[in-house]
N, C-alpha and C positions, 0 to 999 in steps of 0.2 A: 929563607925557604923558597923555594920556586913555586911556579905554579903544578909543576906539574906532581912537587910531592906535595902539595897542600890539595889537590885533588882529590887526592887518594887517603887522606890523613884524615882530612876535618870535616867531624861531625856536619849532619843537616839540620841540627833545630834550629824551629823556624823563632826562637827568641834569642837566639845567638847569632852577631852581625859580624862578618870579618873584619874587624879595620886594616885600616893600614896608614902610615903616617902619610906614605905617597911620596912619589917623586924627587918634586919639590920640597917637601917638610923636611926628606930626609936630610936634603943635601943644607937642610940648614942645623940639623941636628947634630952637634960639634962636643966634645966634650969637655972642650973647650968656652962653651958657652953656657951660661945660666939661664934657668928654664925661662925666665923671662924673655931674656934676651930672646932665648928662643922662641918665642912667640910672638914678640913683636916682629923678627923676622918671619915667619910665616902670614901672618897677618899683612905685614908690607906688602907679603910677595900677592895674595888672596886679592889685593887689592887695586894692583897694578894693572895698568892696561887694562880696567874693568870697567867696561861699558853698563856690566847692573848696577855696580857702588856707583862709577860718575853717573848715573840717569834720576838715582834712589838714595837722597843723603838720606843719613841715620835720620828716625824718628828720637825726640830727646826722652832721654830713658833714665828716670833716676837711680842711682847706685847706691847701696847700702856700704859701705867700704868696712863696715865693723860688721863679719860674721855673723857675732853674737845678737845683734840688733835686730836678727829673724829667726824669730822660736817657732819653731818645725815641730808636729806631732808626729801620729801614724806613717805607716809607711805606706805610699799608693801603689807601689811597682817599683820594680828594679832590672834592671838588663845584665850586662857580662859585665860593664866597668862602672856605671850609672846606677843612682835610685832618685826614684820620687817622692816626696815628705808633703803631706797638707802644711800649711804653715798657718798658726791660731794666733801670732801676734807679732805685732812691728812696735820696737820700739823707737821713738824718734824725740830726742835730748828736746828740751825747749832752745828755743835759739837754731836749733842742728842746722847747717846750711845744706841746700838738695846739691848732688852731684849731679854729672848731667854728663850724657855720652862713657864713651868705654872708656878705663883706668887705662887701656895699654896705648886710648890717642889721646893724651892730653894736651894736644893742638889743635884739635878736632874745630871746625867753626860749628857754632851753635846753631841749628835750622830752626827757627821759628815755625811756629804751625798755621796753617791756613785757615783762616775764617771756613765756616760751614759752606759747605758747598752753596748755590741756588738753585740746586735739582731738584724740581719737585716730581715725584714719582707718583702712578696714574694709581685710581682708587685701589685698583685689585688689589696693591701689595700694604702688606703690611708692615709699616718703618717704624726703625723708633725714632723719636724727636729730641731734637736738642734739650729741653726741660723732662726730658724722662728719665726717668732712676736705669741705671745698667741692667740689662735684660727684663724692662719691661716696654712692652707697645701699647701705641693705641691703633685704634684700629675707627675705619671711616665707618659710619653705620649702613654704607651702599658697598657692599662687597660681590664684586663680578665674578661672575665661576671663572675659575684656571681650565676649562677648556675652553672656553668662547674667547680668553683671553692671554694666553700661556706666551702666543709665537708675539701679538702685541708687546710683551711684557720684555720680551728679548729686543724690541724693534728700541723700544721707546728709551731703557734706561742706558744711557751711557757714563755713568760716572759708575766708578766700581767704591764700596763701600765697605767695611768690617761691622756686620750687622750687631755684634757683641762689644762692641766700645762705641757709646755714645758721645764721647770726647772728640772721637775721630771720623763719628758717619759724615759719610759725601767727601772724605779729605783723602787727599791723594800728594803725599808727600813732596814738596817742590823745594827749591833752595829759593829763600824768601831773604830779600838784607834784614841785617841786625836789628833789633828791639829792643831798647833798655826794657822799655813797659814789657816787653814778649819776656826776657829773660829776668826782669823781676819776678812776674807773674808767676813760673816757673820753678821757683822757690821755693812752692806749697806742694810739687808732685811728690815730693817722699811722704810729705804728712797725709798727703790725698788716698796714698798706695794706704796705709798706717792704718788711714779711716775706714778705709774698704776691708780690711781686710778678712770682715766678716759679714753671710747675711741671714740676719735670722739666726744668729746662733753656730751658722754652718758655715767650714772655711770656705773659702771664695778662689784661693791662690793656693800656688805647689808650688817647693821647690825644687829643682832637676841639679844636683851635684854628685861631685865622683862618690862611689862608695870608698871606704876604710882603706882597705885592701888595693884602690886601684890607685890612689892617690899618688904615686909614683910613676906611673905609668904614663908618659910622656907623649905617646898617642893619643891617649884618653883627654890629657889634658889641651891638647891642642884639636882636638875635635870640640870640644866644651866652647875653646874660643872662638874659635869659626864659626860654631851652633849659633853662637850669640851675635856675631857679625851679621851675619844672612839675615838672624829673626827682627833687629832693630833699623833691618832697612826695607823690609816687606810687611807689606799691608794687604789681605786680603781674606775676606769670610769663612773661606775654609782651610786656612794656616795659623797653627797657636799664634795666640796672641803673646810676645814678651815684653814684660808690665816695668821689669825693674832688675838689675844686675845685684850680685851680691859679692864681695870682696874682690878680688883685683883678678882681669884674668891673667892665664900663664901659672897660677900657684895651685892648689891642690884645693885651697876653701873657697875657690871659686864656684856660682853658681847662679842658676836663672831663673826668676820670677816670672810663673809663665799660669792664665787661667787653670784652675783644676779643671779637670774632663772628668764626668762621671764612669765613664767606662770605654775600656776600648773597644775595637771592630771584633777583635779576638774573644773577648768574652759576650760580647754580643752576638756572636756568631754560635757560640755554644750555646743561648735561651733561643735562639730560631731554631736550633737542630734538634731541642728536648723539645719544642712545641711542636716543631713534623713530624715528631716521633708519637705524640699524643694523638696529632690529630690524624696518622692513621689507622690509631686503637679506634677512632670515633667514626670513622668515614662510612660507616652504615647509619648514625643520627645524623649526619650530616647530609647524607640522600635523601634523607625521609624530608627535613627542614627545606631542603634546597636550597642552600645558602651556599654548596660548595664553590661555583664560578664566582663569583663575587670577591670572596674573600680571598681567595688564590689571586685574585688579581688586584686586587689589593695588596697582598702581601708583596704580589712583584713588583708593583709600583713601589713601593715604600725603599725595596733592594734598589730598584732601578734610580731612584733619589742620590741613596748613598752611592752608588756608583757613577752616576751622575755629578756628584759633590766631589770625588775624586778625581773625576775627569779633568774639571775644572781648575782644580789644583795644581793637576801637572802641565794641563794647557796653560795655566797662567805662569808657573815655573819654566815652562820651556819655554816663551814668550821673553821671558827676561835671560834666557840663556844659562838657565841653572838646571841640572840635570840631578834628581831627586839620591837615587841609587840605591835605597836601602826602603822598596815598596814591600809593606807588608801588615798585616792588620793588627800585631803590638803595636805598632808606629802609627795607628789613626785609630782617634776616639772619638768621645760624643761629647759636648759641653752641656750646661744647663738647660738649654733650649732645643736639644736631640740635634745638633748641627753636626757635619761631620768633620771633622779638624786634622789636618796632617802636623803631626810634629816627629821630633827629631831629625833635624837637619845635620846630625855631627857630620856625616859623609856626602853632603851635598857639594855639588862643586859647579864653579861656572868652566861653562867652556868656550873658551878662547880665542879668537884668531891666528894665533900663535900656536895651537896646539891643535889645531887642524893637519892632520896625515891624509884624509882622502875628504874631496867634495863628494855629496854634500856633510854628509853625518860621520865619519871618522876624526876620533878626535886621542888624540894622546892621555890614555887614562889610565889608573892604575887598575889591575884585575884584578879575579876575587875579590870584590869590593861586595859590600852587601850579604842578605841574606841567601843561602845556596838554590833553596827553593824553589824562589823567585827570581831569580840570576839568569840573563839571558847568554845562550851559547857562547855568546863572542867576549863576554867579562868571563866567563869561566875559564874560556881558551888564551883570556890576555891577550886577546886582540886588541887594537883600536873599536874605540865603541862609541856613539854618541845618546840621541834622544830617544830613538827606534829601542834602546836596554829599559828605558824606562816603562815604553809601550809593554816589550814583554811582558814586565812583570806585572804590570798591570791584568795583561789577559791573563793570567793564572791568577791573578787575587781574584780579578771579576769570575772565574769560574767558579773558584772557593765562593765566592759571595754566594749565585745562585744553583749550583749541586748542591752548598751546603756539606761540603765533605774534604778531608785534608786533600792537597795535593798531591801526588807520589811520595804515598805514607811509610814510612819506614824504609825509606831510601838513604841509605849510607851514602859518603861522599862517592868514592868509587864507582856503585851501585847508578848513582843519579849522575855523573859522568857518561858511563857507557851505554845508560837507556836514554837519557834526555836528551846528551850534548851529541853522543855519538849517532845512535840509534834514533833519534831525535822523535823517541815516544811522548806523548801527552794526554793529559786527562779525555774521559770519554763524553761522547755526545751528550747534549742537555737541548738538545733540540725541542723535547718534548717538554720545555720550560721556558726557553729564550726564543722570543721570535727569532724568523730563520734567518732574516736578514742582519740582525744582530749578533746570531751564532757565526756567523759566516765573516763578522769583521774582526770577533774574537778569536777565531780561527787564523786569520790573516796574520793577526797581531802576534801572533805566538809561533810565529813560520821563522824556521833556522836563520832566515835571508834578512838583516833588519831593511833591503831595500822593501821590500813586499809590506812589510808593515806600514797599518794605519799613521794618520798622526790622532794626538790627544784630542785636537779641534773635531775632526769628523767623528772621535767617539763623544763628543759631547750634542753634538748636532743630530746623532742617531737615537741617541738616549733619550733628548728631550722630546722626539717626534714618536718616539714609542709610549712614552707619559703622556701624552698629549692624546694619544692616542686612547689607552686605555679611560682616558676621563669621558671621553667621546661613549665608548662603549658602554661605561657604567652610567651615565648621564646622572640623573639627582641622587644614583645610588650612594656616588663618593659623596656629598653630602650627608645624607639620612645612615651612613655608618657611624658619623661620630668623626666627624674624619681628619684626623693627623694628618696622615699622607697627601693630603691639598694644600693645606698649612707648610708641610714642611717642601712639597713642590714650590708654592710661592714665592716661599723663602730664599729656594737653590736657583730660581730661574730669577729673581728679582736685580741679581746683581750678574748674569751672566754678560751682557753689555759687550764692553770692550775686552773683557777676559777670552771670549770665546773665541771672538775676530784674531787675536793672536798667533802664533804658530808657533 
């Protein structure tokens, strides 16, 4: 199908992603060759000439190779070829030996992990420590406001850290020589996943495999193994965490052990839009109190966080030369600790030296990639596209975040072709919510031209100066609220460091 009748064809929900095998996938899709086969060569190819894999060996990730050996409850979610399962128990034989790296490299060298960082990080933040249980902290009993302390907090940390795995805080994955003792030791990660696998009663892990129905579908399954490729060589705070693989990739019961997230952006976006919907039944008690500036600023802070946490994400993505392509708020949720987490990597791709078509930012990629949405003019048109596609979408989710209201709602494919791509309309003014100088780079970022577009780095430099700002304004208010939104600033600017500096 071409682009130009899959334009005009295909649906815009925004929880339905186009794939596509790509390129390269197809040219190794042979019918001649068995699905495995076929994904080790994709995988080969994913691999090759890759400056993210050679910089970022695999973290060692135990494998469950027996399906059965992960009992899956509820269903958390499901997309067009994917669902998500809580999973309530691992079983692991006495004796069972841990597997270790992906089924389809079984040559792979084993990386050893790094001793704990020696970063010690300045009182304001709050870390977990190496003897802390997973997701809890301690906390210094001298704790600095995050506005007298926010831009320090940026100066000082430079090691980047995964705040939710206390296994791995301060480590930043290196290729370290062999260990018997390291690869002993190593032994215990299946029975470790096993023991974790519940807290309090409550799962702790999901699994992410094809649905029924798609298990044939030979896209599907080679998105799964690249998903898992990308997620067991990245480390970073606001990207799932993946814990543990499950049967072989390439085959249909393949699957990834990845943190449960309590909710996504998408359904969290729906309890902010029933509460601004309350709170303008109430905005005459809320005159009389006067409490209305506060809390609206507050509230924006807290958005300004999450989009703040996003930023980050893609600045640390496009830092490693991975280009995201499928931004959209099914695809980011929240974990136990309100963090915000980008998952689903199935369409992630690095891009290349070799698939560079125009300096700086064109690169040879397949279009219609992603959600419609969110899709910037040039993957619609099956242009060459590079990092500036990701920017796009970005300003269109960031305005959903803060309007608080769908994108160009009920826009058919066709429809959102000849007003966005052609007519190059876009959502309306929120000036009267987003500082102006913020509106004006989300403006930028959503401009037909990907030259004219920000990068991810200057929207996170803008973001945290506008939270910084507001703490200024509200001075001991943001404390004497109760205040998350300090907490969870802490948290996002704790580990911005070396991620930010990136491009």
């Amino acid at each position: 199908m071409t682009c130009e009748s899959m334009s005009s064809s295909q649906a815009i929900n925004s929880d339905i992603s186009i794939t596509s095998v790509g390129k390269r996938k197809a040219r190794a899709v042979s019918p001649h060759n068995e699905t495995l086969e076929t994904t080790a060569l994709v995988l080969r190819d994913l691999v090759e000439d890759s400056r993210f894999f050679g910089e970022n060996p695999a973290r060692s990730i135990p494998s469950f190779r027996d399906p059965s050996e992960v009992i899956v409850g509820d269903e958390l979610g499901k997309g067009e070829f994917g669902e998500v399962l809580e999973i309530v128990d691992v079983l692991v034989p006495p004796g069972d030996p841990c597997h270790l790296g992906s089924t389809v490299y079984p040559d792979d060298d084993y990386v050893a992990p790094l001793p704990p960082s020696p970063f010690i990080p300045p009182k304001s933040i709050t870390i977990l420590t190496s003897d802390s249980e997973e997701g809890e902290t301690k906390e210094d009993d001298e704790t600095i406001s995050v506005r007298k302390k926010a831009h320090a907090i940026c100066d000082c940390v430079k090691d980047d850290f995964s705040s939710d795995d206390d296994d791995d805080a301060g480590c930043k994955p290196k290729e370290q020589p062999k260990s018997k003792k390291a690869v002993t030791s190593m032994a215990s990660l299946k029975a470790r996943v096993a023991a974790r696998v519940l807290r309090d009663g409550v799962p702790r892990y999901a699994l992410k495999r094809l649905k029924p129905d798609a298990c044939d579908r030979l896209d599907a399954i080679l998105d799964l193994a690249c998903e898992a490729r990308f997620l067991e060589c990245t480390t970073h705070t606001n990207i799932i965490r993946l814990r543990a693989t499950v049967g072989e990739a390439g085959t249909a019961s393949f699957g990834l052990v990845l943190d449960r997230l309590t909710c996504t952006l998408g359904e969290r976006l729906l309890e902010w839009q029933q509460a601004k919907k309350k709170t303008k039944k109430n905005w005459l008690q809320q005159l009389i109190v006067k409490k209305v500036a506060p809390e609206e600023e507050m509230f924006l802070a807290e958005r300004l966080v999450v989009a703040l946490d996003i930023a980050r994400a893609l600045n640390f993505l496009h830092g490693k030369k991975i280009l995201f392509r499928d931004l959209k708020p099914d695809n980011l949720g929240f974990n136990v600790r309100n963090d915000l987490q980008v998952f689903d990597f199935g369409l992630a791709k690095e891009l290349k030296a070799k698939d560079l078509v125009e300096a700086p930012d064109r690169y040879e990629c397949t279009g219609l990639t992603g959600s419609r949405r969110y899709m910037a003019p040039e993957v619609v048109r099956c242009e060459p596209y590079g990092f500036s596609a990701d920017v796009f979408s970005y300003s269109i989710l960031m305005w959903e975040l803060f309007a608080l209201e769908t994108p160009f709602p009920n826009f058919c494919a066709s429809k959102h072709f000849e007003h966005v791509v052609e007519k190059q309309r876009r959502p309306r003014k929120i000036n009267n919510i987003l500082p102006a100088a913020l509106h004006n780079t989300m403006e930028r970022a959503w401009s037909n031209s990907p030259d004219v577009r920000p990068s991810m780095k200057a929207f996170c430099i803008q973001i945290t100066d506008e939270i910084n700002q507001i703490h200024e304004r509200l001075g001991d208010a943001v404390e004497l609220a109760g205040d998350r939104t300090m907490h969870l600033t802490t948290r996002s600017l704790q580990s911005m460091g070396t991620n930010s500096d990136e491009e």
